[in-house]
C-alpha distance (Angstrom), angle and dihedral (degrees) to the residues before:
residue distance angle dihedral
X1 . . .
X2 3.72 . .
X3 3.84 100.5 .
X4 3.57 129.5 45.7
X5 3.99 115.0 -153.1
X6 3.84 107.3 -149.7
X7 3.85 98.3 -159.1
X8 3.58 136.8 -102.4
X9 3.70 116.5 -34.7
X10 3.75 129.3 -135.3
X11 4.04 142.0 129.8
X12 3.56 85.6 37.8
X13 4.05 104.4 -61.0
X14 4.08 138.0 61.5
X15 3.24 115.8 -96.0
X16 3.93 122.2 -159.3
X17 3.82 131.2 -156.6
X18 3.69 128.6 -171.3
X19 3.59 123.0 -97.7
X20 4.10 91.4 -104.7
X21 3.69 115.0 81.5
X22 3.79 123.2 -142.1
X23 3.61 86.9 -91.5
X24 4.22 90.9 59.5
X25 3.95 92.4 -113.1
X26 3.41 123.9 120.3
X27 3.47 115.6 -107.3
X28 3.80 111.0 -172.3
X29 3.95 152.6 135.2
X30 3.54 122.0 -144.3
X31 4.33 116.1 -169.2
X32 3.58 125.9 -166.2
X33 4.00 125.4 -173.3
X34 4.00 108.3 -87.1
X35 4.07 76.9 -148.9
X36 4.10 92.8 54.5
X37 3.85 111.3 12.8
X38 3.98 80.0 178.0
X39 3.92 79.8 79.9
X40 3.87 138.9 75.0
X41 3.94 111.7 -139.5
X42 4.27 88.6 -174.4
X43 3.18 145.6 -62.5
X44 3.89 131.6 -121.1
X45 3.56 143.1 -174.0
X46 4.41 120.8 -128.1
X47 3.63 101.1 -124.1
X48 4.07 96.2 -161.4
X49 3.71 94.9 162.6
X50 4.09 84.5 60.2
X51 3.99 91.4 61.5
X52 4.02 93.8 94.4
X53 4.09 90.4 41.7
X54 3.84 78.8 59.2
X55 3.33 91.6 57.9
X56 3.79 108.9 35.3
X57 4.07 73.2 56.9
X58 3.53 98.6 61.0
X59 3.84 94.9 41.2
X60 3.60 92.9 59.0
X61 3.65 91.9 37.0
X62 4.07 90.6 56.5
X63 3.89 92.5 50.9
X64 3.82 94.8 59.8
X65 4.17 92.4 38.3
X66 3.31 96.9 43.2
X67 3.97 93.8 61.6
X68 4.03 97.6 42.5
X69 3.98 112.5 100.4
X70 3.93 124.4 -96.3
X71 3.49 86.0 -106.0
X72 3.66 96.1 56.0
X73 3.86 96.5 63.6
X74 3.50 97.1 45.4
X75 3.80 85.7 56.9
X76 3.52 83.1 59.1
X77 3.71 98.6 42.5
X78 3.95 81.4 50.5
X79 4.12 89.7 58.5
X80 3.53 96.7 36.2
X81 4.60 84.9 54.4
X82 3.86 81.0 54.3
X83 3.57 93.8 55.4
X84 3.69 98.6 48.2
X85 4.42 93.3 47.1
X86 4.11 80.9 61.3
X87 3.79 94.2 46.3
X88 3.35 99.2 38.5
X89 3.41 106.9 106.9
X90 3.90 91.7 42.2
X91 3.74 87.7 59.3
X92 3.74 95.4 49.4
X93 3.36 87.4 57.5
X94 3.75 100.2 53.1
X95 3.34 93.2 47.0
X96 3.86 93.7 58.0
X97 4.23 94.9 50.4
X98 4.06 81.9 40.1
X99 3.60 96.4 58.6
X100 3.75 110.6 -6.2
X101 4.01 109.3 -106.5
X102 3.54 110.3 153.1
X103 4.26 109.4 -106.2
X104 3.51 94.4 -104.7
X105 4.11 97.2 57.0
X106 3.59 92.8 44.0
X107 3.95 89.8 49.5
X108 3.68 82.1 61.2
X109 3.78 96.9 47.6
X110 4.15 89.1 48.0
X111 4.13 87.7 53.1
X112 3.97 86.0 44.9
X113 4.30 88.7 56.3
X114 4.19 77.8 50.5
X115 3.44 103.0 52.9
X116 4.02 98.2 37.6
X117 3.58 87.3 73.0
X118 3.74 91.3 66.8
X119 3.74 90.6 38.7
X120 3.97 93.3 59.0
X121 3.85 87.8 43.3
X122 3.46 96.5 47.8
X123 3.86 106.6 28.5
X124 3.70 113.0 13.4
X125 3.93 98.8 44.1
X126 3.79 96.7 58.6
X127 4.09 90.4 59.1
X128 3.98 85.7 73.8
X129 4.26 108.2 33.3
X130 3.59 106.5 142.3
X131 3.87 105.7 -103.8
X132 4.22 127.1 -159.5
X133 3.90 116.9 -146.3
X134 3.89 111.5 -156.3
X135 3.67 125.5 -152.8
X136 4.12 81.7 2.5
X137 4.03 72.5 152.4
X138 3.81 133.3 12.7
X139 4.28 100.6 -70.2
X140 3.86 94.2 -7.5
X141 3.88 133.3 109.3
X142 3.56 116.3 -150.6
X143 3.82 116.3 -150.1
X144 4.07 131.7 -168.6
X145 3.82 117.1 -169.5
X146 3.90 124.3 179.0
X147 4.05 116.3 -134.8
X148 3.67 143.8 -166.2
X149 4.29 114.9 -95.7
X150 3.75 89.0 -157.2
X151 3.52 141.9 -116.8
X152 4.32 101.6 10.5
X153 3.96 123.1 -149.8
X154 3.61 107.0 -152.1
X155 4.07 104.4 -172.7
X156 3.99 97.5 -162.4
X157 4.02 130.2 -154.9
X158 3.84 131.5 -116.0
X159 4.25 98.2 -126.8
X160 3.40 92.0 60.1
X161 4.00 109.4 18.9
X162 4.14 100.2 164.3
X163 3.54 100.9 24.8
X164 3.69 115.4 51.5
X165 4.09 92.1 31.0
X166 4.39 87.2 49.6
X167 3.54 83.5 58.8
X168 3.88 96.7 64.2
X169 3.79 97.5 27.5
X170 3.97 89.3 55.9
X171 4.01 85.4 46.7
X172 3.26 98.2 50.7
X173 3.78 98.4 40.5
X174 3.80 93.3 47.8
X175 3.98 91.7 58.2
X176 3.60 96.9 53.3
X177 4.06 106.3 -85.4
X178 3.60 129.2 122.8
X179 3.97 118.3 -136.5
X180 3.47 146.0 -132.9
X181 3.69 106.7 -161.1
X182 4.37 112.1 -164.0
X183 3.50 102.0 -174.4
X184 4.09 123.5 -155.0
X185 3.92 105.6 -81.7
X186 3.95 90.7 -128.8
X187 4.26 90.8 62.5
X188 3.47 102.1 36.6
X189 3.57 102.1 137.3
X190 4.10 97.1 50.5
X191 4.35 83.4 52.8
X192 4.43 79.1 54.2
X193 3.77 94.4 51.2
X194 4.23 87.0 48.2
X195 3.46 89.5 55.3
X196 3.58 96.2 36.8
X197 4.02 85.8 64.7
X198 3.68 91.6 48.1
X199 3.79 90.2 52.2
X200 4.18 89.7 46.8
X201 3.93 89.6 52.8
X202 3.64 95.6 53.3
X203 3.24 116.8 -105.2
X204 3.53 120.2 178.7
X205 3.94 123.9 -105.6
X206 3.63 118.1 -81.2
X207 3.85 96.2 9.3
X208 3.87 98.0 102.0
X209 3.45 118.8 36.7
X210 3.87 131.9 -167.3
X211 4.51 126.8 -159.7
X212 3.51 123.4 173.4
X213 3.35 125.1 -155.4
X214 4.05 150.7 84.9
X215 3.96 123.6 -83.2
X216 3.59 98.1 -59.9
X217 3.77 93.2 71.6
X218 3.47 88.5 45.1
X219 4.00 95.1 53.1
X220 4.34 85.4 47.4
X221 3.90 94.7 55.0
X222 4.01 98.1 50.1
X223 3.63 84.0 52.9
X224 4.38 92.0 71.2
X225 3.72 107.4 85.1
X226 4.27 87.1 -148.7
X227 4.51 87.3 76.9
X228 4.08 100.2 85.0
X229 3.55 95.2 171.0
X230 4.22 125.7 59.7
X231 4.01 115.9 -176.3
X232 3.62 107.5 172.0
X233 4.32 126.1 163.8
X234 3.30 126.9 -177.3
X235 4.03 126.4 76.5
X236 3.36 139.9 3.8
X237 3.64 92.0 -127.6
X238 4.06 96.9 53.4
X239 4.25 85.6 42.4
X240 4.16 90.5 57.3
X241 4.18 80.1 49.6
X242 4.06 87.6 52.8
X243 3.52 94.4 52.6
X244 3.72 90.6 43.3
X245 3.49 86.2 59.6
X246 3.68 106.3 43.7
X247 3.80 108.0 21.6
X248 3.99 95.5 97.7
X249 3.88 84.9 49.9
X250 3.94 99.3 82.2
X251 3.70 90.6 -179.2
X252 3.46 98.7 72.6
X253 3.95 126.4 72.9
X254 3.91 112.9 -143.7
X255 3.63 127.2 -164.8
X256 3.37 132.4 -178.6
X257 3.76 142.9 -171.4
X258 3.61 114.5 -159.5
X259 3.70 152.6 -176.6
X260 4.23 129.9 -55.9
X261 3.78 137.9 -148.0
X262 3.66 78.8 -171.6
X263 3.75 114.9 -173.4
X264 3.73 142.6 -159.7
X265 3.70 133.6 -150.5
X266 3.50 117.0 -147.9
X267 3.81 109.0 -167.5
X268 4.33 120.9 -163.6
X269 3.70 89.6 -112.1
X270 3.84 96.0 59.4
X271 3.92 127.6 110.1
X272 3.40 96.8 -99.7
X273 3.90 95.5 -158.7
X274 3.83 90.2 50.8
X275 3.65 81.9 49.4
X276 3.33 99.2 49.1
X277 3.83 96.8 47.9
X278 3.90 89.8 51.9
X279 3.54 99.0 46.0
X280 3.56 95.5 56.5
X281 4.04 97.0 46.2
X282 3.83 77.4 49.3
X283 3.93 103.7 55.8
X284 3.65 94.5 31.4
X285 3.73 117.8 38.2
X286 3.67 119.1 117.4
X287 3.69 85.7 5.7
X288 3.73 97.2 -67.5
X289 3.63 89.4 -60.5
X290 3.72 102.8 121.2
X291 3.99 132.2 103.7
X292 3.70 90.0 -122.8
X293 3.68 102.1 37.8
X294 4.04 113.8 141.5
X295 3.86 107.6 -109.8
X296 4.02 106.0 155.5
X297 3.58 124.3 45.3
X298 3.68 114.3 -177.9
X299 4.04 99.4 -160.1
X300 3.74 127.9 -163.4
X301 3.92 108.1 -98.9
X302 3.95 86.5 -126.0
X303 3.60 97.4 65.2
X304 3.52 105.1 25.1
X305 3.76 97.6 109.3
X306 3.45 100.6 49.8
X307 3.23 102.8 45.7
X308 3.65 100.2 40.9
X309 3.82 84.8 51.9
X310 3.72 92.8 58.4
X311 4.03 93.1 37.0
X312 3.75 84.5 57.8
X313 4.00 98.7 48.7
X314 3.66 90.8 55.0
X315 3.96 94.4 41.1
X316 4.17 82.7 63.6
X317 3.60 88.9 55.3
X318 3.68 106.1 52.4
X319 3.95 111.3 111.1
X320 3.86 117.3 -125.6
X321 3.66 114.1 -170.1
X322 3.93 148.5 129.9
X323 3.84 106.6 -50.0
X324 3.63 101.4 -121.2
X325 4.55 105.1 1.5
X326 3.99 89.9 65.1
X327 4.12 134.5 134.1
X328 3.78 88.1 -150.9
X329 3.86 125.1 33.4
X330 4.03 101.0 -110.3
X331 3.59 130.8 -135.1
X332 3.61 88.9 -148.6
X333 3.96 139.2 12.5
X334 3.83 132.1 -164.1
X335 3.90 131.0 -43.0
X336 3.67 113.6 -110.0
X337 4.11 111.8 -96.4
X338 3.42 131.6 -13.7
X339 3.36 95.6 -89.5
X340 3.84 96.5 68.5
X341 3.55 77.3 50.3
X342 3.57 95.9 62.2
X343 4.28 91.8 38.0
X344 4.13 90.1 55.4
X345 3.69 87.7 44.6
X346 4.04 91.2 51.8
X347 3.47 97.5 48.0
X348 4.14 91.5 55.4
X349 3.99 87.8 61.2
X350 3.38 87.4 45.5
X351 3.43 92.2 51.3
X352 3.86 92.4 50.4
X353 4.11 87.8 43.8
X354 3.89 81.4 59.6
X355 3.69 98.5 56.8
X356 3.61 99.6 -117.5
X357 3.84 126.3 149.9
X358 4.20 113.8 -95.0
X359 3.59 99.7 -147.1
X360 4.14 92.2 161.0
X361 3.46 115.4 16.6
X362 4.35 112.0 -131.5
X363 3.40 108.1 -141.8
X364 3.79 148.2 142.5
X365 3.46 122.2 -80.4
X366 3.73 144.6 -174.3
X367 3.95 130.1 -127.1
X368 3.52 124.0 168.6
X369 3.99 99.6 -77.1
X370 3.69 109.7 53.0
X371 4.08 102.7 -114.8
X372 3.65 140.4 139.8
X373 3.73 98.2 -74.5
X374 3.83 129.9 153.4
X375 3.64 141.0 156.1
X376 3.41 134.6 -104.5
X377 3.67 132.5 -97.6
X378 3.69 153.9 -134.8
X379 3.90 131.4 -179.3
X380 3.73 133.9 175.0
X381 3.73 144.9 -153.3
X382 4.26 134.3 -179.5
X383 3.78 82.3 -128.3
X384 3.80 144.4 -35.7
X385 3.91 131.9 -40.8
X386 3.27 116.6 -145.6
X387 3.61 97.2 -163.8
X388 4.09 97.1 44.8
X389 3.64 106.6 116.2
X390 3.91 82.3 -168.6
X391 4.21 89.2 73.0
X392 3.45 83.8 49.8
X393 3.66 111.2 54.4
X394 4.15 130.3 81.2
X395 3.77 97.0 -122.3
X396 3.99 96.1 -175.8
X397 3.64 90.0 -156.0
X398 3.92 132.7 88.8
X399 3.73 106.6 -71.5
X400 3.51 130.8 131.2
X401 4.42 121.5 -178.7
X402 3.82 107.2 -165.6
X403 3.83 105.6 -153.8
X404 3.64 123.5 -162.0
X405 4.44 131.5 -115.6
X406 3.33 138.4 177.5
X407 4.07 97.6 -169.9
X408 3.63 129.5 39.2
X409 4.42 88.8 -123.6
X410 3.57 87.4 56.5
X411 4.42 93.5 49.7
X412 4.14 78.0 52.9
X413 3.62 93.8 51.8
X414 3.73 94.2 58.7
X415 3.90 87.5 37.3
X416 3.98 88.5 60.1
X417 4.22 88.6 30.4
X418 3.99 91.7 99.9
X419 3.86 137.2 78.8
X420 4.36 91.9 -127.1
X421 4.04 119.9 68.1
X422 3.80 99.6 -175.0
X423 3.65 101.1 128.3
X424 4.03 151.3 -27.9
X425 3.77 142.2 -160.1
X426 3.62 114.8 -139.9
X427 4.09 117.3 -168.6
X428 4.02 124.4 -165.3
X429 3.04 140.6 106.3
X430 3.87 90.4 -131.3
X431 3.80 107.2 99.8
X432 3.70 93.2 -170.0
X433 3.87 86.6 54.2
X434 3.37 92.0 50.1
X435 3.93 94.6 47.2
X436 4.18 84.0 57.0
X437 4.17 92.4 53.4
X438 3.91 84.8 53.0
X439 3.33 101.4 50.9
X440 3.90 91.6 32.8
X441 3.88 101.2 44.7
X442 3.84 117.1 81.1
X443 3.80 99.3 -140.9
X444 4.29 127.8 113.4
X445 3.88 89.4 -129.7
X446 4.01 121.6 37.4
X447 3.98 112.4 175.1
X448 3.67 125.3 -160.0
X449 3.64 109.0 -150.8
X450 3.53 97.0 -3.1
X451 3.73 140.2 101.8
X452 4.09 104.2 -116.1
X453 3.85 86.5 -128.0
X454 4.17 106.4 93.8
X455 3.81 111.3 49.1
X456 3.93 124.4 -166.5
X457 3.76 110.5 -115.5
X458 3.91 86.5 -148.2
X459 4.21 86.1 65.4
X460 3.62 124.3 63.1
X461 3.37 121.6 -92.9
X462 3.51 122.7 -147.0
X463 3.97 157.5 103.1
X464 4.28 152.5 -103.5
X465 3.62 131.2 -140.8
X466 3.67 109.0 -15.8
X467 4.12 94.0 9.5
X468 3.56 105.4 70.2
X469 3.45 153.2 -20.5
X470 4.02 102.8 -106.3
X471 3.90 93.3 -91.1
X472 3.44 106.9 109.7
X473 3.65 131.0 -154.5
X474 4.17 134.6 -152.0
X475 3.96 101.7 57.6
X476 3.58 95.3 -13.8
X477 4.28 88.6 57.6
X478 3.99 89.1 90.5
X479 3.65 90.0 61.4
X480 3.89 94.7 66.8
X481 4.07 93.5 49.3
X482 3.75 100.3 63.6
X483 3.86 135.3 63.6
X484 3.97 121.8 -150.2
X485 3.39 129.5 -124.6
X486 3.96 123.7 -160.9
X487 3.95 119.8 -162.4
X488 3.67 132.3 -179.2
X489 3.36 117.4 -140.4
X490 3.77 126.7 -167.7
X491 3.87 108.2 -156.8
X492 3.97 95.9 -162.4
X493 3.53 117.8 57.3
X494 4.04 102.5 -167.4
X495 3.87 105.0 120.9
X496 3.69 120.9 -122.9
X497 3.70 96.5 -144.4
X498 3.60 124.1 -110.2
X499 3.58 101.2 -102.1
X500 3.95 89.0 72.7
X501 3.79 82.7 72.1
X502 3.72 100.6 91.6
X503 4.01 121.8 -128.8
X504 3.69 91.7 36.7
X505 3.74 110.5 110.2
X506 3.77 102.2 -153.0
């Protein structure tokens, strides 16, 4: 095995269990690399009966960090950046065997955990300062501080296992809370090397907290009243499950960042090379696999031909190999596990079932290590079906349907036509057009000129509907860590007497 997955990590140290549970039965998970299922990543025992230890960790952890100055923790945050700069290349590389980005695209994500530390410093941090109001009434002071909720679970995703879950851990630990990170079960060793750096820059015991495990050990820790904070992303499916599970506990705060059927419009007046670029970063990155990948583009009836055409040439030459072992340097590598083999694969008949147009087949193919690769691709209809549950569904794969429009309300329609509003892509080179798709689309992010794959960590980041719960992450992640307290404070103490309150006949 390549990896070696040291256990779950709390009061300061990993601590390992056997593979037998108390109950004698084997309790284990067992990865191989999408990219080379020929090869065992690790293998690691569920320790269930260490769920409260987690816990009791955190607890303790948040009394201590909770009292230490601002300044403090970003001292830490500052060591904890170091850590990651030396290890960044080791993480990159875990990540791609872990979930099968190509080197290159998880470099990027590795240099993204970097750089968010200064971004929650620098940008995040001053959204909650503690701010003083004088004379906010005749003689009083008002006062707002921002405080710790407590120990925070942050329930992290496979396509992105460092960067999107650093982004709540380093919000949550910069405002006070201690954290209890459960990683996804299919990248557990690139959550171990996070930790590990948080470990090497001295954090103190209790404050960071590490669980490995699938959804069961998820379900057990939002049962314990003592977790005040719940950041979970992935689907839309597992999010209804999280509120299931925590909506009769009004103690807790829960946000969630969900799935897309994220579409773009691509009007006649648009750069078509721009367009073209964009698009394909859009419906292809990390194999289809991301929240905000671009799979509906309503295109203007007067250019659809062409540019499909050439969208579809250049689709057939995009490389898809092993992440790191390659001939070629690949655009993209395998999906994750078989079965979003299987759930890519599904959707294609469906797709077929449905009547639409197979411009590029998506299929399974072979390379020279057996792995979970497939092809990209591309579907068309004259214009939208209401009752295709194809249009509808996240496919986190690479697929793209073009759908046809004559008028710019009718490319909204379709825009707005699905139950997710995570993101859109809106090309012109009409900036009054483009004012009307942002006010008129129902999505958290809407792009003009730009693929909705790539957000800015300074923005907000967050979803509508089906893609969120109104929390926001990236810059605006800080926001859902902290409580606020209000005081009024009278500055002169000299008593007025109580017969100036009226109806009191002194």
């Amino acid at each position: 095995m390549k990896f070696k997955i040291k256990g779950n990590y709390y009061f300061g140290k990993y601590n390992q269990t056997s593979l037998k549970g108390t109950d004698g039965v084997e309790h284990f998970i067992k990865r191989e690399c999408p990219a080379d299922t020929d090869t065992t990543l690790w293998e690691m025992p569920i320790a269930y009966g260490q769920v409260e230890s987690v816990v009791e960790s955190a607890v303790e952890g948040h009394k201590f960090w909770k009292r230490i100055t601002i300044d403090e923790r970003i001292g830490f945050l500052k060591k904890y950046q170091e850590q990651v700069i030396a290890r960044k290349d080791e993480i990159a590389r875990a990540i791609s065997l872990e979930m099968g980005k190509p080197l290159w695209e998880a470099l990027g994500e590795a240099n993204s955990v970097v750089g968010k530390v200064d971004v929650t410093i620098n940008d995040s941090l001053p959204r909650v300062r503690d701010q003083e109001f004088e004379n906010i009434m005749p003689g009083i002071k008002g006062a707002l501080a921002y405080r710790s909720l407590g120990p925070a679970l942050i329930i992290g995703p496979f396509n992105f296992p460092c960067h999107l879950a650093n982004t709540q851990i380093l919000s949550a630990l910069i405002t006070g809370n201690s954290v209890i990170f459960k990683p996804s079960e299919k990248t557990a060793y690139s959550a171990q090397l996070l930790i590990d750096c948080f470990h090497e820059a001295g954090f103190p015991n209790g404050v960071v907290n590490l669980i490995q495990g699938g959804g069961e050990i998820a379900r057990r820790l939002l049962t314990y009243k003592e977790i005040k904070g719940v950041y979970f992303t992935g689907s839309k499916e597992v999010g209804l499950e999280v509120l299931k599970s925590t909506h009769q506990d009004l103690s807790k705060l829960v946000a969630l960042e969900l799935g897309g059927k994220n579409p773009g419009i691509l009007h006649h007046d648009a750069n078509l090379d721009v367009a073209l670029e964009e698009l394909l970063k859009a419906c292809y990155l990390t194999s289809g696999q991301r929240c905000t990948s671009n799979s509906i583009i309503a295109i203007h009836e007067n250019i659809a031909e062409e540019f499909i055409d050439k969208f579809h040439k250049i689709s057939k030459k995009i490389i898809v190999d092993h992440p790191i072992d390659y001939e070629k340097e690949p655009f993209m590598g395998p999906l994750v596990d078989q079965r979003s083999v299987d759930s890519y694969l599904l959707y294609m008949g469906m797709a077929k079932r449905e009547g639409f147009d197979e411009v590029m087949r998506g299929k399974q193919i072979s390379k020279k290590h057996n792995g979970y690769y497939v092809s990209p691709s591309i579907h068309y209809s004259e214009s939208w079906k209401e009752d295709s549950l194809f249009l509808q569904s996240e496919i986190f794969g690479p697929n793209c349907t073009f759908v046809k429009y004559k008028e710019i309300e009718e490319a909204i329609d379709i825009a707005n036509a699905t139950e997710y509003g995570l993101a859109a892509g809106v090309f012109t080179n009409d900036e009054a057009l483009f004012k009307k798709c942002f006010e008129e689309i129902d999505a958290g992010l809407i792009n003009w000129n730009r693929s909705t794959c790539g957000a800015s960590p300074k923005l907000p980041f967050g979803g509508l509907k089906n893609s969120g719960n109104y929390h926001p992450a990236a810059v605006a992640m800080i926001d859902s860590c902290v409580l606020q307290k209000a005081s009024l404070q009278m500055q002169s103490v000299l008593p007025q007497g109580i017969s100036s309150i009226k109806g009191i006949d002194i």
